[in-house]
TORDOSE-456617 format. One record per residue (C-alpha): residue in three letters; z, y, x; residue number from 0. Coordinates in Angstrom, 1 decimal, padded with zeros to 4 digits. Example, Ala and Ser with C-alpha at 12.3 -4.5 7.8 and 13.67 -1.06 7.14 Angstrom:
  resn      up   north    east  resi
   ALA   007.8  -004.5   012.3     0
   SER   007.1  -001.1   013.7     1
END
This chain:
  resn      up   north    east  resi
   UNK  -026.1   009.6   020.1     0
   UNK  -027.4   010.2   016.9     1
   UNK  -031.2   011.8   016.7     2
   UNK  -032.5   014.1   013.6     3
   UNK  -036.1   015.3   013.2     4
   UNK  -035.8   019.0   012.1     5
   UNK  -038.9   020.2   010.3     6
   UNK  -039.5   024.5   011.4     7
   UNK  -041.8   026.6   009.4     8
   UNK  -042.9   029.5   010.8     9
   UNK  -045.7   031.2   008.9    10
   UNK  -048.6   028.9   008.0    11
   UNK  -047.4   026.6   011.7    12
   UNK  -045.3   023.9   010.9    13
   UNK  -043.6   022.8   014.1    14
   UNK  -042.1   018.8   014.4    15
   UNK  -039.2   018.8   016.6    16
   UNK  -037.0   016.0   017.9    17
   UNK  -033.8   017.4   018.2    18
   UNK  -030.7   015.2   019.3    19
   UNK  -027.1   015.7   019.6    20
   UNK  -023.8   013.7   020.7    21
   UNK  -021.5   012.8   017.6    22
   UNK  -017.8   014.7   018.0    23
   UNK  -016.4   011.7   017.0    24
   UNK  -012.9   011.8   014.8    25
   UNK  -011.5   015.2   015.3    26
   UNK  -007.8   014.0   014.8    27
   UNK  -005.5   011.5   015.3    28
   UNK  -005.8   010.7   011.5    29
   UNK  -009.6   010.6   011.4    30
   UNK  -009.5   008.0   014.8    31
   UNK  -006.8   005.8   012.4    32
   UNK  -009.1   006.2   009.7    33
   UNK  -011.6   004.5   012.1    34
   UNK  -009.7   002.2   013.3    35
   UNK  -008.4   000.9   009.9    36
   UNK  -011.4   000.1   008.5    37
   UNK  -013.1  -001.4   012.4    38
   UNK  -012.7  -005.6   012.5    39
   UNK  -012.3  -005.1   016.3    40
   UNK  -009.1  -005.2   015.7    41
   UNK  -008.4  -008.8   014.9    42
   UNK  -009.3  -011.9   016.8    43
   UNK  -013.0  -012.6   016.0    44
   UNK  -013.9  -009.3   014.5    45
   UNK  -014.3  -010.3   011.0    46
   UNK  -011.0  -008.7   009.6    47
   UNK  -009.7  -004.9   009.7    48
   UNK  -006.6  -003.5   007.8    49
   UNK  -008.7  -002.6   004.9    50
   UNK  -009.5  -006.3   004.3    51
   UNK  -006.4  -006.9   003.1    52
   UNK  -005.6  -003.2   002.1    53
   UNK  -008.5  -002.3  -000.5    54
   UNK  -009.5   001.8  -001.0    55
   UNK  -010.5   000.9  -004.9    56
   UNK  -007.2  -000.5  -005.7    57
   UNK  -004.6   002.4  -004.1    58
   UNK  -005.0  -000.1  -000.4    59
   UNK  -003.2  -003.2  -001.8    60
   UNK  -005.2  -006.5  -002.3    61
   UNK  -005.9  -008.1  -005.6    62
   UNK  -005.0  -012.0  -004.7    63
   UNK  -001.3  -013.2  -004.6    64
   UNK  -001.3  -013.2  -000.5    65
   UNK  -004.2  -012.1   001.7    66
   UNK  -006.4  -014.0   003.9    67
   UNK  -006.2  -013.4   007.4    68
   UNK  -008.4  -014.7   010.3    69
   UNK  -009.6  -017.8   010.0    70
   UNK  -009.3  -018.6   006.4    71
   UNK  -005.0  -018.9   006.5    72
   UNK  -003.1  -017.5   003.9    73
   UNK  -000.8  -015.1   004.1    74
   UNK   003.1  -015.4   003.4    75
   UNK   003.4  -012.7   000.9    76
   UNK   001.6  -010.1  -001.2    77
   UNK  -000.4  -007.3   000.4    78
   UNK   001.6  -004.2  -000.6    79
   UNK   000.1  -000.5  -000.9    80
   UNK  -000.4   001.6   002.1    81
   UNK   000.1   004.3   000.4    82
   UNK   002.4   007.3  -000.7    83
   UNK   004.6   005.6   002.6    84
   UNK   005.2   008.9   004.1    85
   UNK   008.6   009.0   002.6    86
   UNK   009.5   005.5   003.5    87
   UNK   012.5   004.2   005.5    88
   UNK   011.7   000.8   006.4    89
   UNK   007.9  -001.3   005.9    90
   UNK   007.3  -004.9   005.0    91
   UNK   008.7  -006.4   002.0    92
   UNK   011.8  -007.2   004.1    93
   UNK   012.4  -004.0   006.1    94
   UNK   011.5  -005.3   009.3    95
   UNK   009.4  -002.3   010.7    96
   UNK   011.4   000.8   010.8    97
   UNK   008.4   003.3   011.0    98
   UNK   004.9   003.7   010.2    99
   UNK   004.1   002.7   014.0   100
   UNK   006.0  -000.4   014.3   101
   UNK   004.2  -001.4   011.2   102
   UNK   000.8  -000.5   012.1   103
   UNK   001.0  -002.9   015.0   104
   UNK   002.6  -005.7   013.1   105
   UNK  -000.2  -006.8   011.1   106
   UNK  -002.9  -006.8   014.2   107
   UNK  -000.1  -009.3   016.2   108
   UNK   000.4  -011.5   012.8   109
   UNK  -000.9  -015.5   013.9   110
   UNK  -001.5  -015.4   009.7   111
   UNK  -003.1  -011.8   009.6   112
   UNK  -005.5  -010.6   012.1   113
   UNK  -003.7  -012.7   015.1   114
   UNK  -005.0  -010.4   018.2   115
   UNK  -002.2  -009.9   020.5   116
   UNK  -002.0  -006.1   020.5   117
   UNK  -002.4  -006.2   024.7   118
   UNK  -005.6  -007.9   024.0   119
   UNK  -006.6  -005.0   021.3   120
   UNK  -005.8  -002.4   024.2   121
   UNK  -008.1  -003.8   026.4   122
   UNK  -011.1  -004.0   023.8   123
   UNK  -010.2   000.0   022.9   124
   UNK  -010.2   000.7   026.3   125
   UNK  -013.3  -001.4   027.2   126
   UNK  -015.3   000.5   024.1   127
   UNK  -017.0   003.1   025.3   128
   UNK  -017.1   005.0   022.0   129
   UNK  -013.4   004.5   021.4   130
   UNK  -012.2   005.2   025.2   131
   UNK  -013.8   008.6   024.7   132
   UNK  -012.4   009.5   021.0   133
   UNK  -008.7   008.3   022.6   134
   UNK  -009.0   010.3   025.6   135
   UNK  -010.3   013.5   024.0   136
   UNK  -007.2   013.3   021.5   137
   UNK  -004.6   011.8   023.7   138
   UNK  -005.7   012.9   026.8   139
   UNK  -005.4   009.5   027.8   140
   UNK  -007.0   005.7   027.2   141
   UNK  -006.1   003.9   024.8   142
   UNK  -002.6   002.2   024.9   143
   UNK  -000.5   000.1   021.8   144
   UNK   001.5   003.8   021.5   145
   UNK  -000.8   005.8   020.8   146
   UNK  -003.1   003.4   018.8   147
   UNK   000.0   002.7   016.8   148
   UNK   000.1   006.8   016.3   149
   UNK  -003.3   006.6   014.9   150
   UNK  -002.8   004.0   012.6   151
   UNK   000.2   005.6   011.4   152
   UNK  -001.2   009.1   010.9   153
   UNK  -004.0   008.3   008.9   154
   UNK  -001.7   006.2   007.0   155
   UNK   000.6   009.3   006.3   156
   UNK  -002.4   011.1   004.7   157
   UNK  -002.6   008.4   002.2   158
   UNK  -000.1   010.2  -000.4   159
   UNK  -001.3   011.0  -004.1   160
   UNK   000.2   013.6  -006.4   161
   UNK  -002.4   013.9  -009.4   162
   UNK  -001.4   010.9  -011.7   163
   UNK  -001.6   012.2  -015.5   164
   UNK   002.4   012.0  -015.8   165
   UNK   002.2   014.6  -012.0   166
   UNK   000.4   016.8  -014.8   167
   UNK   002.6   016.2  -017.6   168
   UNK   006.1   016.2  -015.7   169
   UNK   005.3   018.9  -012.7   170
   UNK   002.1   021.5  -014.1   171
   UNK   003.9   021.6  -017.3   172
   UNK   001.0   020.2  -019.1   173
   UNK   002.3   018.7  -022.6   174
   UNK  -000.8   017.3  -023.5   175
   UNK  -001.6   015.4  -020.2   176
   UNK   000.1   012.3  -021.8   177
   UNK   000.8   010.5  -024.9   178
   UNK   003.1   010.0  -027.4   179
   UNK   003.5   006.3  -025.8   180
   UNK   003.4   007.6  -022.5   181
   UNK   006.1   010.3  -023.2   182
   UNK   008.3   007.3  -024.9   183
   UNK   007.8   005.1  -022.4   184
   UNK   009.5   007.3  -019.9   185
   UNK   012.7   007.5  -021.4   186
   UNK   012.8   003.4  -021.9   187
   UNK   012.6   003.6  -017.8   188
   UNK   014.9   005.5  -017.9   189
   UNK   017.2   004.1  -020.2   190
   UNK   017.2   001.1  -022.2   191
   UNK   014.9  -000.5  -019.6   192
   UNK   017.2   000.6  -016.6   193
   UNK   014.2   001.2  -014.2   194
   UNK   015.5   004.3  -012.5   195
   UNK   018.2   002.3  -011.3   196
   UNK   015.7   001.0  -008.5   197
   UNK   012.9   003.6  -008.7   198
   UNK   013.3   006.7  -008.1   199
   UNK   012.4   009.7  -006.4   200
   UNK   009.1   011.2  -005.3   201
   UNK   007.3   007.8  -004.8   202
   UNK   009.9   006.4  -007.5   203
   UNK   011.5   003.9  -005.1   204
   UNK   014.6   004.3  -003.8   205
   UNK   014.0   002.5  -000.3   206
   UNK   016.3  -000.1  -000.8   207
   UNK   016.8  -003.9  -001.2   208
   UNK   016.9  -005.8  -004.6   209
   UNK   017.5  -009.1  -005.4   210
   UNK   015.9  -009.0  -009.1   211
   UNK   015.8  -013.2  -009.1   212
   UNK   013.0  -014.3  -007.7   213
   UNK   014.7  -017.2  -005.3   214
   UNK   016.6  -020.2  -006.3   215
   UNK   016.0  -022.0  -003.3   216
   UNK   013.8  -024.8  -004.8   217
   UNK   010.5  -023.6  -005.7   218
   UNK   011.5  -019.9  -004.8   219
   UNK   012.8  -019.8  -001.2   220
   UNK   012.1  -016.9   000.4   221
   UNK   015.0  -015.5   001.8   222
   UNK   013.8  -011.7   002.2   223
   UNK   016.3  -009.8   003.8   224
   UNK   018.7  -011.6   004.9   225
   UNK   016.2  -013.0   007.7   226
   UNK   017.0  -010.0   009.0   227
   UNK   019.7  -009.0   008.7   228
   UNK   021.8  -012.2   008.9   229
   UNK   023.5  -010.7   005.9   230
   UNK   024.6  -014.0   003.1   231
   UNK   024.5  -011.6   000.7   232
   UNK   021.0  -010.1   001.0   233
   UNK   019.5  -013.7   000.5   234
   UNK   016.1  -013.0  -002.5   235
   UNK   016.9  -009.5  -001.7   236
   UNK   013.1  -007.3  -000.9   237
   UNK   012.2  -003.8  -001.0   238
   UNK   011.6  -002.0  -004.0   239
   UNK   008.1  -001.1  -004.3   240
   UNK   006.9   002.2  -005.2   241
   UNK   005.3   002.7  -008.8   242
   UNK   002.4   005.0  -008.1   243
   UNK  -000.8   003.9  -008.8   244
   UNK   001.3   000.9  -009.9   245
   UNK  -001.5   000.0  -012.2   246
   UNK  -004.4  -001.4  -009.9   247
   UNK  -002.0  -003.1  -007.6   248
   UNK  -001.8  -005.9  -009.0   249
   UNK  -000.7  -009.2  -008.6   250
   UNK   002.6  -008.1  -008.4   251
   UNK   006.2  -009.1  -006.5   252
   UNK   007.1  -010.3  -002.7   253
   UNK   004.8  -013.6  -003.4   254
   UNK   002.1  -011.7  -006.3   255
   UNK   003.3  -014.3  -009.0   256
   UNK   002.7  -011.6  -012.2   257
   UNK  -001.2  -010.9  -013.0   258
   UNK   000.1  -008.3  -015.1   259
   UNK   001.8  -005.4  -015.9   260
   UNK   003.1  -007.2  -019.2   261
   UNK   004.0  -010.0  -017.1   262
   UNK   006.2  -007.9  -015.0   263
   UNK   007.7  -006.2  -018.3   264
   UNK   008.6  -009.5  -019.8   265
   UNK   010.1  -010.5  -016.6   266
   UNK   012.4  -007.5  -016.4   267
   UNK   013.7  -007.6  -020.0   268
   UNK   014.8  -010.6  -019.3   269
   UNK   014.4  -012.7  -016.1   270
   UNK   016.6  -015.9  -016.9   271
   UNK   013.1  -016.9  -019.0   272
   UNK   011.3  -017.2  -016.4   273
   UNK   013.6  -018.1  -013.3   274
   UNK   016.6  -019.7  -015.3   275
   UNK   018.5  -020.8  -011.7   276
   UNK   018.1  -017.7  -009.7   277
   UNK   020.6  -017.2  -007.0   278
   UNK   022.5  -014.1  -006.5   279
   UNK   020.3  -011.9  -009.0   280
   UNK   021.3  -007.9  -009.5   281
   UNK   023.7  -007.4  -011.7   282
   UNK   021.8  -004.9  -013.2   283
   UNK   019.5  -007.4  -013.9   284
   UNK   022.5  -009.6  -015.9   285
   UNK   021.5  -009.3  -019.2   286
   UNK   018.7  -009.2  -021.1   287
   UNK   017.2  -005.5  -022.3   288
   UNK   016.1  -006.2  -025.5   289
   UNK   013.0  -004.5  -025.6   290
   UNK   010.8  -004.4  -029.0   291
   UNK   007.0  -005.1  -028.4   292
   UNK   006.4  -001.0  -028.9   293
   UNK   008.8  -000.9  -026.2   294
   UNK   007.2  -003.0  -023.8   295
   UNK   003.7  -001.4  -024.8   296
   UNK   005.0   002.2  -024.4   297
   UNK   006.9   000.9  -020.9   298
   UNK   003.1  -000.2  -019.9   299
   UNK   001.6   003.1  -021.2   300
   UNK   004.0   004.8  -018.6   301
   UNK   003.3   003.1  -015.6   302
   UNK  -000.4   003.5  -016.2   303
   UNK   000.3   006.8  -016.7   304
   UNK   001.6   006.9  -012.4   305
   UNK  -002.4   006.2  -011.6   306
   UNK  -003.9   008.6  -009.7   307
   UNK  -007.0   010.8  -011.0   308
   UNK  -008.6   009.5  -008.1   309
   UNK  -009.3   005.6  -009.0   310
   UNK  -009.5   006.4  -012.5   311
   UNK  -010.2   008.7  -015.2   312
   UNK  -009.6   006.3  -017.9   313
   UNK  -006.3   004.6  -017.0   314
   UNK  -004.1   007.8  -017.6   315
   UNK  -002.4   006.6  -020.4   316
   UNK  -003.9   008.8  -023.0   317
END
């Protein structure tokens, strides 16, 4: 119940009135998600929501190598973007989830993450007086791990961004919306410096798995995809990660070892300097690229350019 105090003038009378009225709540299923993703009820002791780990200022990724999750423990891998998914095929960084649902309830469950067994979140929903009433005028119904997993999901879905400064050059036909460096850097990605190979489309990934040599089984041993899929050959293979907004996501990679976009760049042209004993790397990743220092800067200038005018108005890659 929230309580105003509307001041009515009526000639030279000046009336006080104490006028209240009952808050509508979230009109949507998207607004209760919205809610919900941001409300530490959801984990274990109530100090942790989804948007600990997933940040609003830096396009919902984190900005430490892996999250912390209840209880101080770190997590296993880096916190990707929970955004511009819409489009997506499979979540996690090893494809475990295959929708937006199955993820949203994944990170609630997680011993390392907000470690509330999703029963246990049911009950609290249901035993919340505010929430019970929000889920049962949009569900017609209490809470339950379906439809709060349909929440979660459909405010994640509205999470999508379009209005990057390479949207306006490539898409409103705007010449001037990027640089000369900009401008260059897109045909080293996609050319010399092979990137479409792996990112592409809308979100500019191509929702598959790549193994770009990151594991060598010593230092490096996190098998990705082949825990799942029992597949030898996916062993170091993880999902390629979408490039928008690519700029304020950092650290980067399955484990967030690169600080920087440079980092990354370096890495790419050519990854036997950095992992010299990788194991089963892409063979597009074979040899190295041989790209100049303008090369790498204009490569950086592009991917700067995929930041959305939302979180900046100076990253744009002018």
């Amino acid at each position: 119940m929230k309580k105003y105090i509307i001041l009515i003038t009526t000639g030279a009378a000046t009336i006080l009135m104490l006028a209240s009225f009952i808050d509508e709540g979230p009109l949507n299923k998207a607004e209760l998600g919205k809610l919900l993703f941001f409300d530490p009820l959801l984990s274990k002791d109530s100090t942790i929501s989804c948007a600990s780990c997933h940040k609003p200022a830096f396009a919902f990724a984190d900005t430490t190598a892996v999250s912390i999750g209840v209880g101080g423990q770190n997590g296993s891998r880096n916190t990707p973007s929970s955004m511009n998914v819409s489009l997506h095929q499979s979540f996690f960084w090893d494809g475990r989830a295959k929708s937006l649902e199955e993820q949203a309830l994944a990170p609630i469950e997680n011993p390392a993450e907000m470690n509330l067994p999703v029963a246990e979140a049911v009950i609290r929903l249901q035993n919340n007086a505010r929430y019970a009433t929000y889920f049962k005028k949009i569900f017609n119904n209490e809470p339950t791990s379906t439809n709060l997993a349909e929440a979660l999901a459909s405010f994640e879905r509205t999470l999508e961004t379009s209005e990057s400064p390479f949207d306006e050059w490539k898409f409103s036909d705007n010449p001037n919306a990027v640089s000369d460096a900009v401008k260059r850097g897109f045909d080293i990605f996609n050319n010399k410096g092979k990137c479409i190979q792996c990112h592409f489309g809308a979100d500019l990934t191509a929702n598959e798995f790549r193994n770009i040599g990151l594991f060598n089984g010593k230092e490096l041993n996190d098998s990705g995809r082949m825990v799942i899929s029992g597949k030898k050959e996916d062993i170091g293979k993880f999902k390629t990660s979408s490039l928008r907004n690519i700029a304020i996501t950092a650290p980067y990679m399955h484990n967030g070892m690169f600080k920087t976009l440079k980092e990354v760049i370096d890495f790419y042209n050519d990854p036997g300097k950095v992992v010299n004993n990788s194991v089963n790397r892409d063979s597009i990743l074979g040899n190295p690229f041989g790209l100049t220092s303008m090369e790498k800067s204009d490569l950086e200038a592009f991917l700067i350019s995929l930041t959305d005018k939302r979180f900046s108005t100076d990253k744009g890659g002018r």
